[in-house]
C-alpha positions as CSV (number, residue, x, y, z in Angstrom):
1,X,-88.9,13.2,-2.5
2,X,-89.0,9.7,-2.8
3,X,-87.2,9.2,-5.4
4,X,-84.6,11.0,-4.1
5,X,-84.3,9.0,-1.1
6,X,-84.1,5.6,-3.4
7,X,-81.3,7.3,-5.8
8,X,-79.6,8.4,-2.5
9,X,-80.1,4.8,-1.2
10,X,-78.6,3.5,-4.4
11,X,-75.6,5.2,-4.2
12,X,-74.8,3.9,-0.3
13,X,-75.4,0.5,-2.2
14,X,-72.8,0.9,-5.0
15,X,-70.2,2.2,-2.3
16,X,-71.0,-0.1,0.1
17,X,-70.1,-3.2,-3.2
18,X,-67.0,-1.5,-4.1
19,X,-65.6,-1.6,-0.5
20,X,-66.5,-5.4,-0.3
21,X,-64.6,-6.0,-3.8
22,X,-62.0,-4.4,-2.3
23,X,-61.5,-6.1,0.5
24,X,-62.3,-9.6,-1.2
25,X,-59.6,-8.6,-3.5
26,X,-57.2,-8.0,-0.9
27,X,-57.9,-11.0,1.2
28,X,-57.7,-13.6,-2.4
29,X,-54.0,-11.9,-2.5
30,X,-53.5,-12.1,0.8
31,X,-54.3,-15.7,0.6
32,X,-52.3,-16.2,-2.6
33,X,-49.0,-14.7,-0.9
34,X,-49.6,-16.9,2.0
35,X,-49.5,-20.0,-0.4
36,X,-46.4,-19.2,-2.2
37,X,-44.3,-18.3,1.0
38,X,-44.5,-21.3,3.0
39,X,-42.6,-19.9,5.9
40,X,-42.9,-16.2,7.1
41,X,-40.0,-13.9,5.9
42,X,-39.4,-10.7,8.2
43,X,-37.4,-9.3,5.5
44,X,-40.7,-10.0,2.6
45,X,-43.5,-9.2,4.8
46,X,-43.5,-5.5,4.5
47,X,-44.5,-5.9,0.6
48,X,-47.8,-8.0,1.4
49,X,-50.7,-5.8,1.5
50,X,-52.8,-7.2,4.8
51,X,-56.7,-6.2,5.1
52,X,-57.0,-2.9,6.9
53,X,-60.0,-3.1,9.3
54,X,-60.2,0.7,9.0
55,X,-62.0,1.2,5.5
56,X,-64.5,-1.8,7.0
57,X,-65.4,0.4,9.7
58,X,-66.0,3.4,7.3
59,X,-70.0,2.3,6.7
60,X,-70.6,2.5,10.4
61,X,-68.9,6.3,10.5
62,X,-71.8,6.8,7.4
63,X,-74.6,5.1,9.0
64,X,-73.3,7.1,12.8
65,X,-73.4,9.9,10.8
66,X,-77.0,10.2,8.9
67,X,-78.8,8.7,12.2
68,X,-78.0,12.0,13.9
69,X,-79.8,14.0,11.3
70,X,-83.1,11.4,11.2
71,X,-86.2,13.5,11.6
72,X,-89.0,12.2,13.6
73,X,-90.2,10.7,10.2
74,X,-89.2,6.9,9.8
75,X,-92.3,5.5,9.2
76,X,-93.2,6.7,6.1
77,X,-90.4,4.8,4.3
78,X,-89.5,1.3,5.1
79,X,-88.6,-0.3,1.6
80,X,-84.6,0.4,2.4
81,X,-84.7,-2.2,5.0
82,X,-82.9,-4.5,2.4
83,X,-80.1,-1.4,2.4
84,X,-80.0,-2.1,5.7
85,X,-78.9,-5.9,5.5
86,X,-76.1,-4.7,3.2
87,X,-74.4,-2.1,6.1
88,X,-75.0,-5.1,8.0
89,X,-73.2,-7.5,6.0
90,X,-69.6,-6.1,6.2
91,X,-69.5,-7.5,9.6
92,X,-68.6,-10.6,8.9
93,X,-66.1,-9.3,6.5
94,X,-63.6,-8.6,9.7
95,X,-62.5,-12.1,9.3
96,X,-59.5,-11.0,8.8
97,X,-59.0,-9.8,11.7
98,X,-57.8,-13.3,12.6
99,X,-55.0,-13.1,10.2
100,X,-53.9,-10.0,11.5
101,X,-53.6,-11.5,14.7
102,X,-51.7,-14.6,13.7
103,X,-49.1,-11.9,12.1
104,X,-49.0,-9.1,14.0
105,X,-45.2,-8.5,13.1
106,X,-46.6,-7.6,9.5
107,X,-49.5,-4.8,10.6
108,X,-47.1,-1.8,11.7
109,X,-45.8,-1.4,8.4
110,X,-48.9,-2.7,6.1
111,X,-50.6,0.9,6.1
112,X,-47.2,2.2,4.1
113,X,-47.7,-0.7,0.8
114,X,-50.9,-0.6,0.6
115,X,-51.8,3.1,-1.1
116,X,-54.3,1.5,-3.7
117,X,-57.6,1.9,-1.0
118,X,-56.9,5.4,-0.9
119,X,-58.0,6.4,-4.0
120,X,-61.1,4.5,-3.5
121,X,-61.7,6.6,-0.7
122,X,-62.4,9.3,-3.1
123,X,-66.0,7.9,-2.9
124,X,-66.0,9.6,0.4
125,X,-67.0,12.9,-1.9
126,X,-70.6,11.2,-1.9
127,X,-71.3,12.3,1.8
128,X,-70.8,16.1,0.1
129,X,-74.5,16.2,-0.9
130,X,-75.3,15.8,2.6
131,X,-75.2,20.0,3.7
132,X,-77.4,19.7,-0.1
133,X,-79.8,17.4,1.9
134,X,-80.5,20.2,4.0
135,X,-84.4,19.3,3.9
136,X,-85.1,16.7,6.7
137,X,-87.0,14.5,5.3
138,X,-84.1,13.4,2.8
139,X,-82.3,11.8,5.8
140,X,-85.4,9.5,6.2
141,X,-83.6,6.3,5.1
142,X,-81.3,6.0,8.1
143,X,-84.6,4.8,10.5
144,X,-83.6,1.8,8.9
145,X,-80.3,1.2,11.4
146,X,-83.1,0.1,14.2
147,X,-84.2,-2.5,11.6
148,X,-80.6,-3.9,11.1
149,X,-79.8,-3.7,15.0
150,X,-77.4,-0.9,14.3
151,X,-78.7,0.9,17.2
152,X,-77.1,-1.0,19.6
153,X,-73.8,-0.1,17.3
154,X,-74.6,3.0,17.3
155,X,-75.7,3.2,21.5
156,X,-72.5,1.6,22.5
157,X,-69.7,4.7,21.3
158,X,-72.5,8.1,22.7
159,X,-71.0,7.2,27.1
160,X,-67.9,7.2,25.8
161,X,-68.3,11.2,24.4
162,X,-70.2,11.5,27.7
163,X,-67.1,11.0,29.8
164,X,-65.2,12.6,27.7
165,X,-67.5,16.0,28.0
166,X,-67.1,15.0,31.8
167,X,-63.7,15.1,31.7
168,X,-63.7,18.0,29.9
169,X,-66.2,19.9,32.4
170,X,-63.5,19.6,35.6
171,X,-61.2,21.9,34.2
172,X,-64.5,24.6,33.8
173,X,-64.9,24.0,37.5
174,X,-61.6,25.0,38.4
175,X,-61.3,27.8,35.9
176,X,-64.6,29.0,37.5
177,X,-62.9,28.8,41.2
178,X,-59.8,30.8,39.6
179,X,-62.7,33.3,38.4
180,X,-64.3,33.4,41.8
181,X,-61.5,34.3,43.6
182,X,-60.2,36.9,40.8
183,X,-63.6,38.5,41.2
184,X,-63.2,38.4,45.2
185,X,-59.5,39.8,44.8
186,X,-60.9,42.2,42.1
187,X,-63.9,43.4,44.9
188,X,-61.5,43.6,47.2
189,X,-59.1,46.5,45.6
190,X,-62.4,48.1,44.3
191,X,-63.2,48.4,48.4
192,X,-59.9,49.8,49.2
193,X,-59.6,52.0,46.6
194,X,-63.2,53.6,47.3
195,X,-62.1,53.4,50.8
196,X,-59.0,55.6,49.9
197,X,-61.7,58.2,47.5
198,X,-63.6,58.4,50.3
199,X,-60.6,59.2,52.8
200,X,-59.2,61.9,49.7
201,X,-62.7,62.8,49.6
202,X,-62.9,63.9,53.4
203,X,-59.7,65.4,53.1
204,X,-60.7,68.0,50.3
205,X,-63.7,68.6,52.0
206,X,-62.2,69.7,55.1
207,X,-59.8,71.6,53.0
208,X,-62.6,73.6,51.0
209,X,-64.4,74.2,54.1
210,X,-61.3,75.6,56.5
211,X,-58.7,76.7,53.8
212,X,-60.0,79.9,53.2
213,X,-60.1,81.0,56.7
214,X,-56.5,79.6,57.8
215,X,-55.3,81.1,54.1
216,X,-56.5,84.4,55.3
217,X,-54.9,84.2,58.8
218,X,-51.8,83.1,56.9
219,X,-51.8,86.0,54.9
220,X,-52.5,88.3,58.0
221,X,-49.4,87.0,60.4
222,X,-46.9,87.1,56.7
223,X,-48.3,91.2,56.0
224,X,-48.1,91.8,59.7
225,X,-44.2,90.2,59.4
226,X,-43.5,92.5,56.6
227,X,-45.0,95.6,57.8
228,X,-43.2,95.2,61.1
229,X,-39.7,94.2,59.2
230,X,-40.0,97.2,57.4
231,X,-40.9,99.4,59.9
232,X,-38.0,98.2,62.1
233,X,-35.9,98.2,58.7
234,X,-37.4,102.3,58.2
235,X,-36.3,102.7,61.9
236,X,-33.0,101.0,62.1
237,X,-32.4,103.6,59.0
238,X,-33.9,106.4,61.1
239,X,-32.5,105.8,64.0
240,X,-29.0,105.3,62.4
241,X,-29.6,108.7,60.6
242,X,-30.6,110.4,64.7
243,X,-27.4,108.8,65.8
244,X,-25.2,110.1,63.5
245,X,-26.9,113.7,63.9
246,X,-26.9,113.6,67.7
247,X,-23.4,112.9,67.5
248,X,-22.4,116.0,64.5
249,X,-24.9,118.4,67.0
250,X,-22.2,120.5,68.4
251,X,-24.5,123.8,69.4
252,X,-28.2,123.7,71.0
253,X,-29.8,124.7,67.2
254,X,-28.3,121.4,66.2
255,X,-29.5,119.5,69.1
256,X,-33.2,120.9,68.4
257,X,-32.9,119.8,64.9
258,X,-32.5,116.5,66.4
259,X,-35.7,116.7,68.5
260,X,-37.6,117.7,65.5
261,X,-36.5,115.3,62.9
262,X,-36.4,112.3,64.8
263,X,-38.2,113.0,67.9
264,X,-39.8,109.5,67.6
265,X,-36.2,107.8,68.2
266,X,-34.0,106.8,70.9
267,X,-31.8,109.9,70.3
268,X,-34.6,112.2,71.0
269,X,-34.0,111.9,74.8
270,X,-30.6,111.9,74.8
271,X,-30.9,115.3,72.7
272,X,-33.5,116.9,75.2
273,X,-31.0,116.5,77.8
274,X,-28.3,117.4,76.2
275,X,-29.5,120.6,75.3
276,X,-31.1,121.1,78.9
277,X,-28.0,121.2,79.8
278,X,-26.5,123.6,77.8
279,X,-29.1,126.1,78.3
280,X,-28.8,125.3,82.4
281,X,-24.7,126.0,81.9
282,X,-25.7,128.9,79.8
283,X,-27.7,130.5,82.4
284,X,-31.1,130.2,81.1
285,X,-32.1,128.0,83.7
286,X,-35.8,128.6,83.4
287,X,-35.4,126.9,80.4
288,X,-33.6,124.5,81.3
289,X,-36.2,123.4,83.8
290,X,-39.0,123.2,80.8
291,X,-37.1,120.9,79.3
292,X,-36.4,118.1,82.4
293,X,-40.3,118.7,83.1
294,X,-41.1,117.3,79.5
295,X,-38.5,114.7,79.4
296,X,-40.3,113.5,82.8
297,X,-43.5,113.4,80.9
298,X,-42.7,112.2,77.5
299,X,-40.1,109.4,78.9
300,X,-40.4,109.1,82.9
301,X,-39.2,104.9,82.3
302,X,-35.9,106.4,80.5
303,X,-32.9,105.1,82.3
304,X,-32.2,109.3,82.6
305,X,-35.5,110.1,84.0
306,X,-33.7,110.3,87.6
307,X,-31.1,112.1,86.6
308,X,-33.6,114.4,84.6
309,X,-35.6,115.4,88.5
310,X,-32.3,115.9,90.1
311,X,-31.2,117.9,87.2
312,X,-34.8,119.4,87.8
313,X,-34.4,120.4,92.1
314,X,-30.3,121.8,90.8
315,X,-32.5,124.3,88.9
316,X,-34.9,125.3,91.3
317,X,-31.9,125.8,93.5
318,X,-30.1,128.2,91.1
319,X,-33.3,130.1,90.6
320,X,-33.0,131.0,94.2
321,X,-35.9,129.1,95.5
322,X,-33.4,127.5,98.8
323,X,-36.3,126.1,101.2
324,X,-37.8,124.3,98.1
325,X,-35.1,123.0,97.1
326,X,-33.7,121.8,100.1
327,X,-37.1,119.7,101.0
328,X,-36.8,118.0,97.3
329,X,-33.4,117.1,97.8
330,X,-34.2,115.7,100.9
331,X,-37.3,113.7,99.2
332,X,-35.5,112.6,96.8
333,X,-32.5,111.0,99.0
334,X,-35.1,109.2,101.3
335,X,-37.0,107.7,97.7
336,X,-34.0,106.6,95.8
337,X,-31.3,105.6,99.1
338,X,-29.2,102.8,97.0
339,X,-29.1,105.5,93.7
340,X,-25.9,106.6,93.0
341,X,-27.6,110.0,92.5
342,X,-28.9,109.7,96.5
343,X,-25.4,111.2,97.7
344,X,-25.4,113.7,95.7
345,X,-29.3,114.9,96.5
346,X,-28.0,115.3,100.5
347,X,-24.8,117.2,99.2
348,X,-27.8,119.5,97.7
349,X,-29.9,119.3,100.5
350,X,-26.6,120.3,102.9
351,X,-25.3,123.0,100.4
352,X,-29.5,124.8,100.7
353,X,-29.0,124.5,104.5
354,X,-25.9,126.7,104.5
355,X,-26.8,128.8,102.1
356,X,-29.4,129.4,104.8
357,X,-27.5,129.6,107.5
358,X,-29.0,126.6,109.2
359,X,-25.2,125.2,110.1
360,X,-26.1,122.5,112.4
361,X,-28.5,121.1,110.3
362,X,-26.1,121.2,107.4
363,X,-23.1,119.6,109.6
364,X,-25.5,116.9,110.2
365,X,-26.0,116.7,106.1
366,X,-22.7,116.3,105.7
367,X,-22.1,113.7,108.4
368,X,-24.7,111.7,106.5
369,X,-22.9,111.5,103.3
370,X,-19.9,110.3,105.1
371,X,-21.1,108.0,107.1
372,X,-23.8,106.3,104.2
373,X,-21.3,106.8,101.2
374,X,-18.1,106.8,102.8
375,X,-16.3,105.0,99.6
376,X,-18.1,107.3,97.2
377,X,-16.4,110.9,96.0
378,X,-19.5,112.6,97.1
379,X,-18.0,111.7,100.8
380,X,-14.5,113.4,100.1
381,X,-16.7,116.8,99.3
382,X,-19.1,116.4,102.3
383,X,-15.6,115.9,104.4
384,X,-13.9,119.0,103.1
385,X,-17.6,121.5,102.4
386,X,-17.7,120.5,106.7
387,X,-14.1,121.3,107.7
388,X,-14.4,124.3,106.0
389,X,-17.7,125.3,108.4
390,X,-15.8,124.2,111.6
391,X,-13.0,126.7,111.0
């Protein structure tokens, strides 16, 4: 290994020569020029070739360099202290600087002539074996900067990274505010939107636990709709099928037929009296007198069901049966006094007292009727049934 380091310690000292002949080479021409030209020319000045005090600086960027990688091993070799003089010694090589700044109208365009250096740059291939010189202890010979007070070279540019890496932390610290409130934001909507499950949450619950119930009333009330549309659909149909019978019946057979097909419509009543009737004006009164007595008890709210008991007493009358007669026509008159059927239930109740030849009391019947109904018809009769008893 230690050959290695003296070979690599060699090779720093060959490179480190060539950059001084270069850079004597340039100043003796520098100094020639400056002989010839006695005054300075702007026009001439871009052809002179002034020292560059960037290739000088080039063995500090090598010795910065290998000083990071120093193990903790510097001890061991200390015969490349001389090495150490020689980095040292360009220093006083930046001379001319001086020149530079006596002429500082020549140094912006200087760079562009002089393109020789830059092939001697090429040495710059030597720091390739350094990622060979992976093995620390190759990079021994650089604990030879403390020696050549380098160190305080080499102290003096690390606070400037350090601000710099300060600088560059701000911009984290605000970044990481912006990510903060991002994540705050971002916690928010994660709140609302479980806020919002929980609320959609509630709402299906309530729905699984009372939809089946409300679905079945639901269905209930919409069947008990339809059955009671179509029933009153089935009886608009029957009951327009009654009418049209009840109106065709011409004969009592066709009025029964009515009362047993569609007994359970509003014609049925209507029919039952109507052939009440006809049997009472054919003379089968006892017949007749059946049928008022059922329509009293099948339909006693039917707007007929007062004409059906008068109807009823006008039978009993015919079938001879005077004193009971004339005590329901009586009845009747004192129940129902603003009926229209009320006048003619005292003509009835008169007509019984003559027939039994109770005159006075039928006089007074008669009177009655005129002097309760006087604007009805029922008065003209009482008026001329009593005139005719006077004579």
């Amino acid at each position: 290994m230690s050959e290695e380091k003296k070979e690599d310690v060699q090779e720093q000292q060959e490179f480190l020569n060539g950059h001084e002949q270069l850079l004597n080479s340039i100043n003796k021409k520098v100094a020639e020029k400056e002989a010839e030209e006695e005054a300075p020319v702007a026009g001439t000045k871009p052809e002179k070739t002034p020292p560059e005090p960037e290739p000088v600086a080039e063995p500090e960027a090598v010795a910065e360099a290998k000083p990071e990688e120093t193990p903790p091993e510097p001890e061991a070799v200390v015969e490349p202290e001389p090495v150490a003089e020689a980095v040292a010694e360009p220093e006083p090589v930046a001379e001319p600087e001086a020149v530079a700044e006596t002429k500082p109208e020549e140094t912006p365009a200087e760079p562009e002539a002089v393109a020789e250096p830059e092939p001697v740059a090429e040495p710059e291939a030597v720091v390739e074996p350094e990622p060979v010189a992976e093995p620390e202890p190759v990079i021994e010979p650089s604990a030879t900067a403390p020696v050549a007070a380098a160190p305080a070279k080499t102290e003096a540019p690390k606070p400037a990274p350090q601000k710099k890496s300060s600088k560059k932390k701000s911009p984290p610290s605000r970044h990481h505010e912006r990510n903060q409130t991002e994540k705050e934001r971002h916690e928010e909507l994660l709140k609302q939107q479980a806020l919002k499950q929980s609320e959609v949450t509630d709402v299906l619950n309530f729905i699984k636990k009372y939809a089946k119930p409300v679905l079945i009333g639901l269905l209930v009330i919409i069947s008990a709709y339809l059955v009671k549309s179509i029933v009153q659909t089935n009886r608009l149909k029957k009951n327009a099928k009654a009418d049209a019978a009840l109106m065709q019946a011409r004969s009592p057979e066709a009025l029964q037929a009515v009362l047993d097909d569609f007994g359970s419509t509003p014609s049925a009543p209507l029919a039952m009296m109507a052939l009440a009737l006809d049997k009472f004006n054919a003379g089968q009164t006892a017949e007749a007198s059946t049928l008022y007595n059922t329509f009293l008890k099948e339909y006693p709210a039917h707007e007929l069901a007062l004409q059906a008991e008068l109807n009823k007493i006008n039978c009993i009358e015919a079938l001879g049966q005077l004193g009971d007669a004339h005590l329901l026509f009586s009845e009747f008159a004192q129940t129902n006094p603003e009926s229209h059927l009320a006048p003619v239930a005292l003509l009835g109740k008169a007509r019984c007292l003559e027939s039994l030849d109770q005159v006075n009391d039928a006089q007074i019947a008669y009177e009655d009727i005129m002097v309760n109904y006087p604007e009805s018809t029922w008065a003209i009769e009482a008026e001329t049934r009593l005139n005719r008893m006077k004579r």
